[in-house]
SEFI-288312 format. One record per residue (C-alpha): x, y, z. Coordinates in pm, whole numbers, padded with zeros to 5 digits, always signed. Layout:
<atoms>
XYZ/...
</atoms>
This chain:
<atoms>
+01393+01076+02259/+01505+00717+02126/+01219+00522+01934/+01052+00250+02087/+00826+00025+01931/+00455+00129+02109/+00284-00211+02236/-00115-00154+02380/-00234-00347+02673/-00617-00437+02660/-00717-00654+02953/-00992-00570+03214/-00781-00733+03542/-00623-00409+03696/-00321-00629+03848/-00251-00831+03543/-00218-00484+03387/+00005-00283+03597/+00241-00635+03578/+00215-00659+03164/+00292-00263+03169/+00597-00269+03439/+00775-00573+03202/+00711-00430+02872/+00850-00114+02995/+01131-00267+03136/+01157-00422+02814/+01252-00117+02649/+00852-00042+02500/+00671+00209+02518/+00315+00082+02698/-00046+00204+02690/-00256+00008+02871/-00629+00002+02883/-00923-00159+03042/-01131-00224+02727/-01109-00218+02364/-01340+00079+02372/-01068+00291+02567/-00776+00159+02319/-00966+00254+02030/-00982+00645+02217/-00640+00624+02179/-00566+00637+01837/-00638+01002+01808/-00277+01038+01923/-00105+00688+01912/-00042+00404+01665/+00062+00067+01831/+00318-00188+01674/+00153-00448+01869/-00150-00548+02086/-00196-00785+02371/-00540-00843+02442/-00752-01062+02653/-00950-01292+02420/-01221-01335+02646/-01309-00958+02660/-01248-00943+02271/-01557-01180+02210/-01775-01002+02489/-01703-00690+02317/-01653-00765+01957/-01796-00450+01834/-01556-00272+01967/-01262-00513+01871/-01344-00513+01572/-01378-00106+01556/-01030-00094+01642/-00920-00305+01391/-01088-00134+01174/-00924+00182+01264/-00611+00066+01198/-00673-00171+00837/-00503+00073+00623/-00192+00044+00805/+00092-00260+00768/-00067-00582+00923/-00089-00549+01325/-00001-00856+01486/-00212-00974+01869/-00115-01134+02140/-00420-01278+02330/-00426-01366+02670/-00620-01677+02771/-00646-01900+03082/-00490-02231+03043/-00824-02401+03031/-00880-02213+02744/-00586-02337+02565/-00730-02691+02466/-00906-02487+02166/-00805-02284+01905/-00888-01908+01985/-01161-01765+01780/-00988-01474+01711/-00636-01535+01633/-00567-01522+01243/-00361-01779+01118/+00016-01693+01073/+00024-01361+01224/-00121-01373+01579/-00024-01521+01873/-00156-01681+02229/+00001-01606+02590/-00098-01834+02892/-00150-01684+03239/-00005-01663+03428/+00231-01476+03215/+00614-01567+03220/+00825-01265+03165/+01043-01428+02888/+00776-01586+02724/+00582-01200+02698/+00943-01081+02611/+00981-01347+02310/+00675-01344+02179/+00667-00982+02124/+00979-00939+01980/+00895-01274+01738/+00549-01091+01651/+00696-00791+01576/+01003-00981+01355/+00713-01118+01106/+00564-00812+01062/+00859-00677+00846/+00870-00982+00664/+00571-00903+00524/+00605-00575+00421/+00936-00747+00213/+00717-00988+00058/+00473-00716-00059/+00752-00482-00201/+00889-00739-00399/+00567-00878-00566/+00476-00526-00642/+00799-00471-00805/+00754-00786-01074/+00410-00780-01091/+00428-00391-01256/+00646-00497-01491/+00467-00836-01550/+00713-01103-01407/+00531-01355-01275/+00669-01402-00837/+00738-01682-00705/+00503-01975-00606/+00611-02265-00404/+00497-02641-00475/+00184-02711-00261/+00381-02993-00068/+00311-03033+00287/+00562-02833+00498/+00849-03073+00727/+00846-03030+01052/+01132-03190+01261/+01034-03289+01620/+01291-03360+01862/+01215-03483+02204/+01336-03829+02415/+00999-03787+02618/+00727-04044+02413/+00412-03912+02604/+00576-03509+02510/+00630-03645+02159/+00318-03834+02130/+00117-03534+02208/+00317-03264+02000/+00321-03510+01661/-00089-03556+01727/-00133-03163+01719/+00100-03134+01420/-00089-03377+01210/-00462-03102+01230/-00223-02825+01092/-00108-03061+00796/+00218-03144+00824/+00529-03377+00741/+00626-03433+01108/+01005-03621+01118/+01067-03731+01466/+01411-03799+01644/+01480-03855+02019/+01844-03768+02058/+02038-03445+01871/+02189-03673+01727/+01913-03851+01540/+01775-03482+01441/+02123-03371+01223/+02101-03725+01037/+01751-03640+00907/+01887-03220+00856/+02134-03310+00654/+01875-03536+00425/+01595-03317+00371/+01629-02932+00593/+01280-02840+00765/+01045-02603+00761/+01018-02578+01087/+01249-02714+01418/+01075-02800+01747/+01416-02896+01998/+01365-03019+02349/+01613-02771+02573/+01782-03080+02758/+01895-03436+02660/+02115-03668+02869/+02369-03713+02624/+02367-03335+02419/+02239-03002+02470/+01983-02884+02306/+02105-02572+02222/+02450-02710+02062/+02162-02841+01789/+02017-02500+01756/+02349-02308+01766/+02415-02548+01423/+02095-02489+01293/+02093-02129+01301/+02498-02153+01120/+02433-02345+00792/+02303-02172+00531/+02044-02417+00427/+01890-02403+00815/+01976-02023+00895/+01633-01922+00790/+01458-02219+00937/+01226-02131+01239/+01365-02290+01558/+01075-02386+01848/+01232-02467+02202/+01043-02707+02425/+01149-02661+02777/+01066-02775+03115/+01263-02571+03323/+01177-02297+03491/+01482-02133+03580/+01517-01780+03405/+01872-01819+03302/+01829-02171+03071/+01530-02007+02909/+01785-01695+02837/+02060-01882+02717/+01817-02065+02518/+01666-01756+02358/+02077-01628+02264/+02126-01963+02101/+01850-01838+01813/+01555-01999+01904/+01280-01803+01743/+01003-01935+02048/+00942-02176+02287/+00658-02378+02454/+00652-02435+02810/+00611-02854+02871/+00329-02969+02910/+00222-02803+02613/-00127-02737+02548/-00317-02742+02214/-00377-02381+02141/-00020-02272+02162/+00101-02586+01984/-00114-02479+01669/-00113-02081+01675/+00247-02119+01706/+00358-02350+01433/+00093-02241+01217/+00262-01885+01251/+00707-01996+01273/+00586-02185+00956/+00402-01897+00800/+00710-01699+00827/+00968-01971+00702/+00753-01963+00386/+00780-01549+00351/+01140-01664+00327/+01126-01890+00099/+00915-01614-00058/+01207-01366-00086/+01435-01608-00141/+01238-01740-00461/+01177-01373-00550/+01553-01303-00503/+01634-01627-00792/+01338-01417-01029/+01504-01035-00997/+01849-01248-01094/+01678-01428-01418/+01534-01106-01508/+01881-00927-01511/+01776-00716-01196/+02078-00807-00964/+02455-00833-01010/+02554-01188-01150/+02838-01203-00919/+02692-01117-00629/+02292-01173-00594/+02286-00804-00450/+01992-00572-00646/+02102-00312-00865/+01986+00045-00801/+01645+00000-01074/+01512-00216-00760/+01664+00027-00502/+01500+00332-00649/+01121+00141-00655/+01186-00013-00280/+01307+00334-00110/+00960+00502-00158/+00799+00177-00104/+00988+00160+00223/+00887+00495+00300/+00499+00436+00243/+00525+00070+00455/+00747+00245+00746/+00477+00585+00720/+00182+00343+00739/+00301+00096+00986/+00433+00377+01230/+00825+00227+01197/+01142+00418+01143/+01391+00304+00942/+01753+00394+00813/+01867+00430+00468/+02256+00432+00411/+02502+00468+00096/+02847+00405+00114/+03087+00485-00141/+03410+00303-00148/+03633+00570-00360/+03925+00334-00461/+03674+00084-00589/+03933-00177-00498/+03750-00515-00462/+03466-00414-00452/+03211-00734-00546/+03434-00862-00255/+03358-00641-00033/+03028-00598-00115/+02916-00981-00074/+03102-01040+00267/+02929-00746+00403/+02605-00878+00282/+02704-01170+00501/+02665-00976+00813/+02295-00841+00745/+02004-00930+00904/+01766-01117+00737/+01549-00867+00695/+01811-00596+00604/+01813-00480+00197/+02138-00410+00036/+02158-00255-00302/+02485-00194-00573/+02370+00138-00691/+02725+00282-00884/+02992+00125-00955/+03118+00177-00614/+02828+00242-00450/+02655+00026-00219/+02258+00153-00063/+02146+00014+00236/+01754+00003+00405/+01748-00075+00716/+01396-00138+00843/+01253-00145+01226/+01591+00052+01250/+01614+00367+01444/+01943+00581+01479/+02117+00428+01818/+02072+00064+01635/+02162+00195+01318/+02498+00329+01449/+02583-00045+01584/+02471-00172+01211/+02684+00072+01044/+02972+00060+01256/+03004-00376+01176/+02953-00280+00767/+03273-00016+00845/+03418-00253+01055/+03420-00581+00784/+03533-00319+00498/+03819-00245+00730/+03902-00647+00729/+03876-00643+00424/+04144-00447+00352/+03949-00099+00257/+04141+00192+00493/+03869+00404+00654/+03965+00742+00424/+03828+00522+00125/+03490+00498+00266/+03266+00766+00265/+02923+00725+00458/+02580+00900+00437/+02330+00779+00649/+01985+00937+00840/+01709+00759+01050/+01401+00859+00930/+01034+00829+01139/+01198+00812+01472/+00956+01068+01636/+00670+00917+01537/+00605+01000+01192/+00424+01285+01276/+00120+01165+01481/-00123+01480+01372/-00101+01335+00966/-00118+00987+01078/-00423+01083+01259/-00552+01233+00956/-00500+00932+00776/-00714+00686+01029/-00994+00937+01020/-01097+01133+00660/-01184+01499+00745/-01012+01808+00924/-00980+01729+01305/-00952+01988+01583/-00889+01905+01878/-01086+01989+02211/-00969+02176+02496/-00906+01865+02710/-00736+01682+02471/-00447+01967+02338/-00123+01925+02453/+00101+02245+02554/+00382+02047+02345/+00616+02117+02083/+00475+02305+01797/+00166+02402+02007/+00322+02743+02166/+00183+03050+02031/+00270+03401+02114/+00070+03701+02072/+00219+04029+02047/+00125+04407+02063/+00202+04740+02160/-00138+04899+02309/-00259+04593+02534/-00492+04399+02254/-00293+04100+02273/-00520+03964+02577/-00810+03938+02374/-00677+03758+02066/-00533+03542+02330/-00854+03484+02496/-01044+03370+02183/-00755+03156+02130/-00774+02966+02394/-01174+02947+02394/-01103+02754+02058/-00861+02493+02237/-00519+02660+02220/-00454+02654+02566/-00048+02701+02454/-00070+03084+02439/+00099+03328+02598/+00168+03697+02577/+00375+04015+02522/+00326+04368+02526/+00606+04553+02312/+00733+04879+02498/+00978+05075+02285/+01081+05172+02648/+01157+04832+02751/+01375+04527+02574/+01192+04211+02534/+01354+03902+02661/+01389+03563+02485/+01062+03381+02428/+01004+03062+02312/+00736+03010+02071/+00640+02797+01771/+00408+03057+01631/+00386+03445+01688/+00067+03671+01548/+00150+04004+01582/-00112+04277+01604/-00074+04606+01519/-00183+04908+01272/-00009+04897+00934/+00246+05187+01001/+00348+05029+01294/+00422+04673+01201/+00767+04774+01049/+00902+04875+01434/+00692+04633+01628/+00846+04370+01376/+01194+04510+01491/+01148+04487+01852/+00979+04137+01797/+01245+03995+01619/+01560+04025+01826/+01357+03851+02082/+01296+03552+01864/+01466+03182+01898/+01425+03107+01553/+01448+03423+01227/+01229+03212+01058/+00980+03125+01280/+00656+03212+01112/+00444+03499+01197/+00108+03586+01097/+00075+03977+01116/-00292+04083+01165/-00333+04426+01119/-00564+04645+01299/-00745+04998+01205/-00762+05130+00849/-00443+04981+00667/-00495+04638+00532/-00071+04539+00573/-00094+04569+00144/+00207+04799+00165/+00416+04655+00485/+00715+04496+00347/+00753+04094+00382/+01021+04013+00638/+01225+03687+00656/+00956+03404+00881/+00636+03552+00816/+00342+03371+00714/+00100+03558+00619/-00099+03938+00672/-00399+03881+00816/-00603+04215+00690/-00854+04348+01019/-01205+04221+00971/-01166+03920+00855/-01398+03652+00984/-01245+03471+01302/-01284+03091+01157/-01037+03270+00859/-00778+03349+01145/-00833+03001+01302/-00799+02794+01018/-00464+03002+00924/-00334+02990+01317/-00364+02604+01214/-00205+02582+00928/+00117+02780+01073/+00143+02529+01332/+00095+02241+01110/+00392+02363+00923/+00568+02472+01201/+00549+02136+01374/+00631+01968+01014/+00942+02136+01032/+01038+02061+01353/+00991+01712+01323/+01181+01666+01052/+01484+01821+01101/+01650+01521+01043/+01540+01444+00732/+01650+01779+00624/+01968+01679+00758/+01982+01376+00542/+01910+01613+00239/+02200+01843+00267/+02445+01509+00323/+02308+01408-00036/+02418+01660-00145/+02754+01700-00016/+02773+01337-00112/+02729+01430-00455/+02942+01722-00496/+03234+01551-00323/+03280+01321-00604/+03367+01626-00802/+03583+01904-00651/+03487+02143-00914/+03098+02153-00823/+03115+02179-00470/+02929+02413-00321/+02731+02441-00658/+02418+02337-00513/+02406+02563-00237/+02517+02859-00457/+02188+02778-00680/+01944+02768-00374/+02048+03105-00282/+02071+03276-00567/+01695+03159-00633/+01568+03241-00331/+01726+03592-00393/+01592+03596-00717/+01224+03458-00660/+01168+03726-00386/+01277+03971-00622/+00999+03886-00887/+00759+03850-00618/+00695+03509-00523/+00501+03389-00234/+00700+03239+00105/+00598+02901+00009/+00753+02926-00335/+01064+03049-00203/+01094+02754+00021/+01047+02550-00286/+01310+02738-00459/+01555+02686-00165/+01555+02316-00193/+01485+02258-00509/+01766+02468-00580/+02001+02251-00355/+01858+01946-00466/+01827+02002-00834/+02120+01746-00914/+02089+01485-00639/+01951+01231-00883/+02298+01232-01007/+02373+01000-00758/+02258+00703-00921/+02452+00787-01243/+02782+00640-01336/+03102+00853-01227/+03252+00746-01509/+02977+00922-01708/+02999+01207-01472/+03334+01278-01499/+03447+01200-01833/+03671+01446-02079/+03513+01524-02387/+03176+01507-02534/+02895+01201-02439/+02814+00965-02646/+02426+00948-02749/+02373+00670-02511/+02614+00859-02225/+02372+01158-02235/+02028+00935-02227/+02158+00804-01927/+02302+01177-01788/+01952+01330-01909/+01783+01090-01631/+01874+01221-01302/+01616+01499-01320/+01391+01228-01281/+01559+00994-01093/+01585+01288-00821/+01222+01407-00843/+01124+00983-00766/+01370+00986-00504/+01224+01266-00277/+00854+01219-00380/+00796+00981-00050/+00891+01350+00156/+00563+01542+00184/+00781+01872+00287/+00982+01890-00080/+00575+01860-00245/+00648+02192-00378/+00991+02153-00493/+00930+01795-00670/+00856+02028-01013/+01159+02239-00990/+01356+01882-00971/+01207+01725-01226/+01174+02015-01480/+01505+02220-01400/+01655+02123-01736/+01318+02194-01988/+01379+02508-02218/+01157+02771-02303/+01189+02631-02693/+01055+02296-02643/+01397+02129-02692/+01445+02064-02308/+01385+01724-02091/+01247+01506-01942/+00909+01621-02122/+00969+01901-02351/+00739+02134-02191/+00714+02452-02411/+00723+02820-02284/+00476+02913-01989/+00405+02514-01978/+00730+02486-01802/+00649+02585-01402/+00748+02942-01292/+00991+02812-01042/+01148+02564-01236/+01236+02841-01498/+01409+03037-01200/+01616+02756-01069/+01712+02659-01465/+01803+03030-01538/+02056+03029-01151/+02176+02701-01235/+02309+02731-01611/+02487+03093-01500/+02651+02884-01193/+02764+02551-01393/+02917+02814-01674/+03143+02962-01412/+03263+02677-01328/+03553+02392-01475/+03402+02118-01631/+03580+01760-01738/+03503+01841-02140/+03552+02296-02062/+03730+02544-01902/+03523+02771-01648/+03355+03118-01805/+03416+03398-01692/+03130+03596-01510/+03121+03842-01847/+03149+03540-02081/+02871+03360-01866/+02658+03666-01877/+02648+03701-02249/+02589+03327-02309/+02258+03358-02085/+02205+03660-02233/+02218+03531-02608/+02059+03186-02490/+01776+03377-02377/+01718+03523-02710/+01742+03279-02872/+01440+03160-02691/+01610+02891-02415/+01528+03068-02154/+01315+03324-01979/+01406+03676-02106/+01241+03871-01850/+01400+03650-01531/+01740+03618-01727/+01716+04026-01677/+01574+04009-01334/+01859+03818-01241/+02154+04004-01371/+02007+04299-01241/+02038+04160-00935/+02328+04036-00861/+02504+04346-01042/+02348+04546-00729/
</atoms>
């Protein structure tokens, strides 16, 4: 299902929330809507808004509980409010709203101005995040960011009504402000082109120009582009107030205006021209300190690789998805060029990054993958312009938090402490179906405690050998049985099965304990008989919590392999080399024993081993002969590079090690850290002892390929000489000689 942003609906009137619901939905939102702040804060168990309309009234009645559910949600990105208030209200300024980041509506509520403001709201929001990543990046390495002059922001005010006027410039001077007024268009561009301000307020008609011809010119120079744009309007026909919304206004005020929504919204248009000026300023520092390309203004890949996982942390905590892109441009032919025109055609908010000489990076926040497509698809389409054929570009892109971000860990993170849900509130959803297998008629009791413990997902199957079992669907299966029979229960079970490596927790009934039933492909765990039943629970949990960790993030899965193919097509002679590793040390770990968890560490850290290659120079990559000193700092990086590149992804936790330390030797002499012997981690020794046999058979730029005798004796006498594990080194061959 397509991401929408989530917007909750607090207001005690029953009709004014059934209306607020049926636009916002309409709108393209997703909508819960509540009758008090109580209710909304009930909620969170299971949802994370991107917004809040609220009636300000009921806020101050019940504060408590307003201020609960802020509360709740202060460790997330900054939430921006709506409130609702009557328009007797609006000769004061709210109580509530904060200053820059919330917002007032008047009832009754006009459908564009609910439509606007949300969408405006929800614009600042990422701004912020921007701001933040930015300052964090100087201020670690000491850089002092950007501070603009205390001067009193410029506000422009056009309007050929003096009472309007009169009234608006009044308001403007409690906010403070430099308020330049002008009665015609005409007027206004005389005093743009002598000093550009912070902030535009543009009456929709004049007698002699339109309005919106101003703020079409406005929103095309590059000294206005970023400059917030406030329509005043009188008309109340739907299709002006549309057009004027498509000309780039960023707001508008209905005339007559009234105090509250003069203030809260030029308090908050101005507030977000300065975050601008912000990144803008920020944007001049990372140039000075050598941080960006001098042709260009685009960041090099040192900011890239701090802002992905920062991106990852803001998008996890704010309950956004976004999309992260790299294009690689193979001929290199004009590529600055290229590179600045298609920074042209960003968004503001949009982050572009030169990270190879080729290579551009793009993060694309608030982004999920339908919008992302259309985003993509101009890039491709101004490269093409540009003179780059499409068979020189070569795209890898994924959408990541689209389903939510996993609402069970963001749950976790709102309230410390292991949660279980009740009976009434589990959902018979993905990742919630279990299945419980036997052959003598047990399963119904299992089942039954089960679902006295709130799993009211489960369902049952009794395993015949007369009878074939059909296709089930399930996201977890415990099978019972005794020990000797597990091994032909398992192989009527598994046929039956949607997914091999679904997992399965085998609890085993009567005398044997399951020590001596072999581990098959998908299961989780033995569960020995007379165990105590919290022991069972808390692993039925855990199974599912994996379960549904891997189903929801299939895609970012997806995005891993497509690094990786990335990286090996830039070098026919390694393709496939990553792959090869991950299955050989899967093979290998089960061999020596390891535990299901380990080999699913081995299996992608041994296809991700080398992806932090992608951030190092192909010329580096792919040169004949030896490396310079300086050539092989840089090459020696990537283990790290990688292992800071996937850390934001809590399903690679295990791998991370096996990333970072797949190139440290058993002597010492190894990096990034030099880890000696048994200080180097178990798995990374396995994926180092795969990887060096694999890269030996194969042609490099500076060698011919080995053959698999001439690689096996290498290992072999690399090995003694004390570079790598003897005893896997031997495990291995002995493998794959069977």
């Amino acid at each position: 299902m397509a991401w929408k942003p989530l917007v909750f609906v607090i207001t005690p009137f029953n009709q004014e929330r059934s209306n607020l619901r049926a636009q916002l939905l309409g709108a393209d939102y997703n909508v819960t809507a509540v009758s008090e702040p109580v209710d909304a804060v009930s909620r969170l168990s299971t949802e994370i808004p991107h917004l809040i309309i609220a009636d300000h009234d009921q806020g101050l009645k019940e504060k408590d509980a307003f201020v609960e559910l802020m509360a709740k949600l202060d460790g997330a990105a900054p939430l921006p409010i709506l409130f609702l208030l009557e328009r007797k209200e609006g000769e004061w300024l709210p109580t509530l709203v904060r200053e820059g980041l919330d917002d007032t509506l008047m009832r009754p509520v006009q459908s564009l101005e609910l439509l606007s403001r949300t969408s405006s709201l929800l614009r600042n929001r990422q701004l912020l995040g921007q701001v933040r990543i930015q300052e964090d990046f100087l201020s670690c390495r000491n850089i002092a960011t950007f501070s603009r002059e205390e001067t009193l922001p410029t506000v422009l005010l056009v309007e050929d009504d003096p009472r309007e006027m009169g009234n608006i410039a009044f308001l403007l001077g409690q906010i403070p402000c430099r308020t330049l007024k002008a009665r015609t268009p005409a007027e206004a561009l005389w005093h743009i082109r002598r000093i550009p301000p912070h902030l535009a307020i543009v009456d929709l008609l004049f007698p002699d120009l339109d309005g919106l011809e101003l703020a079409r010119y406005l929103k095309k120079q590059g000294e206005t582009r970023h400059t917030p744009l406030l329509m005043l309007t009188a008309v109340p026909e739907l299709d002006n107030r549309v057009q004027g919304m498509d000309s780039g206004p960023d707001d508008y005020l209905v005339k007559p205006v009234n105090s509250a929504e003069v203030l809260t919204r030029v308090r908050r248009l101005l507030a977000r021209h300065q975050n601008h000026e912000k990144i803008l300023g920020n944007n001049l520092i990372l140039a000075d300190q050598g941080f960006t390309d001098p042709s260009t203004g685009i960041p090099k890949d040192e900011f890239f690789r701090f802002v992905y996982p920062q991106m990852v942390n803001w998008s996890q905590k704010a309950h956004l998805p976004f999309t992260v892109a790299r294009m690689r441009i193979s001929s290199g032919k004009d590529f600055l060029r290229v590179a600045a025109q298609i920074r042209s055609i960003l968004r503001d908010f949009d982050l572009d990054f030169i990270t190879g000489e080729n290579d551009l990076s793009f993060i694309l926040p608030e982004t999920p993958s339908e919008k992302a497509k259309i985003a993509l698809s101009r890039i491709l389409a101004k490269a093409e312009d540009m003179g780059i054929p499409p068979w020189e570009i070569r795209l890898v892109t994924v959408s990541i938090g689209e389903d939510g971000w996993e609402t069970d860990r963001i749950q976790a993170s709102l309230k410390p402490g292991h949660h279980r849900m009740e009976s009434g509130e589990m959902e018979d959803g993905p990742g919630r179906k279990i299945l419980v297998a036997s052959r003598w008629g047990a399963e119904g009791d299992l089942a039954d405690l089960l679902r006295s413990n709130g799993y009211s997902g489960v369902e049952t199957v009794r395993l015949d050998a007369r009878e074939s079992t059909g296709k089930v669907q399930a996201d977890l299966v415990i099978l019972q049985g005794k020990a000797d029979e597990v091994p032909g229960l398992l192989d009527r079970l598994l046929p039956s099965l949607p997914d091999p490596n679904l997992p399965i927790l085998i609890r085993c009934t009567g005398n044997g304990d399951g020590e001596h039933v072999p581990l098959v492909p998908g299961s989780a765990e033995f569960i020995p008989s007379g165990v105590p039943i919290d022991y069972l629970l808390k692993r039925v949990s855990q199974s599912l919590d994996l379960a549904s960790l891997r189903s929801g993030s299939e895609e970012v899965l997806q995005f891993l392999k497509n690094l990786v193919r990335f990286l090996e097509e830039g070098d026919p002679d390694i393709q496939g080399h990553g792959q090869q590793v991950s299955n050989w040390a899967v093979a290998l770990g089960a061999r020596l024993g390891r535990q299901k968890e380990e080999l699913d560490a081995l299996r992608w850290g041994g296809l991700l081993h080398d992806v932090g290659k992608i951030f190092l120079p192909q010329r580096i990559l792919l040169r004949e002969g030896m490396l310079s000193a300086e050539e092989f700092m840089i090459v020696k990086s990537h283990s790290k590079l990688g292992h800071d590149l996937f850390r934001p992804f809590s399903i690679l936790k295990k791998a991370l090690p096996i990333i970072k330390h797949h190139h440290e030797r058993m002597d010492g002499k190894g990096y990034p850290e030099g880890l000696r012997g048994e200080k180097v981690p178990i798995l990374a020794r396995i994926v180092s002892v795969v990887e060096v046999y694999d890269t030996l058979l194969r042609r490099r730029p500076f060698r011919s390929a080995f053959s698999p005798e001439e690689a096996a004796k290498t290992l072999r006498d690399e090995a003694r000489r004390g570079l790598w594990d003897p005893k896997i080194v031997e495990a291995f061959f002995e493998m794959i000689e069977e």
